[in-house]
N, C-alpha and C positions, 0 to 999 in steps of 0.2 A: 532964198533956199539954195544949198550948196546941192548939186548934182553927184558930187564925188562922193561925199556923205551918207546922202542916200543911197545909191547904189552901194556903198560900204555894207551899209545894213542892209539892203537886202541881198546883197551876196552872203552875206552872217547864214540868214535864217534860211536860204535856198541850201546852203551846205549840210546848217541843220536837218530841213526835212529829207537831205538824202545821209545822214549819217555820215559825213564828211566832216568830221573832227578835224583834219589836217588843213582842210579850207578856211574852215570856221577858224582856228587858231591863226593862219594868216590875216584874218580881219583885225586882231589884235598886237595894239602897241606892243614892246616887248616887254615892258613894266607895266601891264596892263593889271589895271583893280580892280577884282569883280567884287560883287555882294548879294546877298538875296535872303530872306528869312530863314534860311535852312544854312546853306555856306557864304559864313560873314567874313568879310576882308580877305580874300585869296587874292595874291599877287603871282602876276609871269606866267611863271609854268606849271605856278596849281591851278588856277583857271584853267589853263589849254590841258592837263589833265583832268579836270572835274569833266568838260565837255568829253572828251576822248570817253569815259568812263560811262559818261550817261549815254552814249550814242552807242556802244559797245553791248551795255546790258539792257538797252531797250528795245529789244525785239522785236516788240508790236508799237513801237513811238510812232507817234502822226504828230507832225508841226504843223501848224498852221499861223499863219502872220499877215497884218495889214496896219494900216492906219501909220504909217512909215513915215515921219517926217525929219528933216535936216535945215541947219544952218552952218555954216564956217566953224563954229566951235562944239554946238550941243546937239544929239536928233532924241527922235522917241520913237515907241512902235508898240504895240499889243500884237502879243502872241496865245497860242495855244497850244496846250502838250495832253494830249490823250496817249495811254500806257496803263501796261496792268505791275504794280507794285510789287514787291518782294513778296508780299504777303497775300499775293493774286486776287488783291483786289483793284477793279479799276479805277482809274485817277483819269480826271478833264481838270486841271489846270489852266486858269487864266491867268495871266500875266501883265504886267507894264513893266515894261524898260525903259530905260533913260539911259543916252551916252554923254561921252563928251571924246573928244576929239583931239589926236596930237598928233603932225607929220604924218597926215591921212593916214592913221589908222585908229581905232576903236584904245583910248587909253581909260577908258573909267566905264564900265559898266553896272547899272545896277536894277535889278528884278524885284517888282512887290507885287508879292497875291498875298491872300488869304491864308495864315499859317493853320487855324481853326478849320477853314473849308477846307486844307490837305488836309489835314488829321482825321478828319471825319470819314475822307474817302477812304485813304492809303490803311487807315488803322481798325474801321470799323466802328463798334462800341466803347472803346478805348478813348477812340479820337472823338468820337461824341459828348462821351462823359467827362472825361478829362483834356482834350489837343488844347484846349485855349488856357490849362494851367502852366506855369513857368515851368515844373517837373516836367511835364511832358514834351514841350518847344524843346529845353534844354536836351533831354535824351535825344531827341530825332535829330539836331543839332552836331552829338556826342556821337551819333552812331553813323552821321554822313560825314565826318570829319576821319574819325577811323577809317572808314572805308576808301576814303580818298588817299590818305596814307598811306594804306594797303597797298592800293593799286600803282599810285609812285613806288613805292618799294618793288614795284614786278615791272615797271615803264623804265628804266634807266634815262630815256631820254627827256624825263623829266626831274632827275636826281638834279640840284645841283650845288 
């Protein structure tokens, strides 16, 4: 078990529960590759603005994290993200990560939950009847990706 590692991530997710975007992006390599069933393949400084983004417009976000393990190349950890959604409804999100690791820091990140158990909270009736069609994944997909966009186009220091 690598000690540096660990402590890597849990520094990650303690920055997380205080909304410390600027921390959290320290954790990561600077060609760092995030993924997760909603933002697939962000590199550098869409990742460190996707965090900045979500830390910014979640208000009522509570992190919570455990089960944190490391070695010299790869760790993992389950977390949790309770928030009320664009559409005020509230979301408990469970999560698993998996890293892997370059020149102590965080170069590959990747998050899997339930795209169907979002849908269902964040959307309602919608996400019930439909979240687990391709239609539906793809828009929430299409409309976190715009948004992300968005928000680089107002961050310059994530232009590059």
């Amino acid at each position: 078990m690598s000690a540096n590692n660990l402590s890597l991530i849990e520094t990650f997710y303690t920055a997380f529960q205080q909304h410390d975007y600027v921390g959290m992006g320290a954790c990561y390599h600077q060609d760092v590759h995030f993924s997760d069933p909603v933002f697939v393949g962000l590199q550098g400084h869409q990742a460190r603005a996707m965090w900045h983004m979500l830390c910014e417009r979640g208000q009522d976000l509570q992190v919570t994290f455990n089960q944190v393990q490391a070695n010299e190349t790869t760790g993992s950890a389950h977390w949790e993200a309770t928030y009320t959604f664009s559409t005020g409804r509230k979301v408990h999100n469970v999560i698993d990560a998996a890293f892997t690791f370059q020149d102590g820091k965080i170069s590959r990140h990747q998050d899997r939950f339930d795209l169907w158990r979002w849908t269902r909270m964040a959307l309602g009736p919608t996400g019930l009847l439909l979240g687990w069609t391709p239609m539906v994944k793809n828009k929430v997909r299409a409309t976190a990706v715009t948004s992300l966009h968005q928000f680089i186009a107002q961050h310059p220091e994530y232009q590059s």
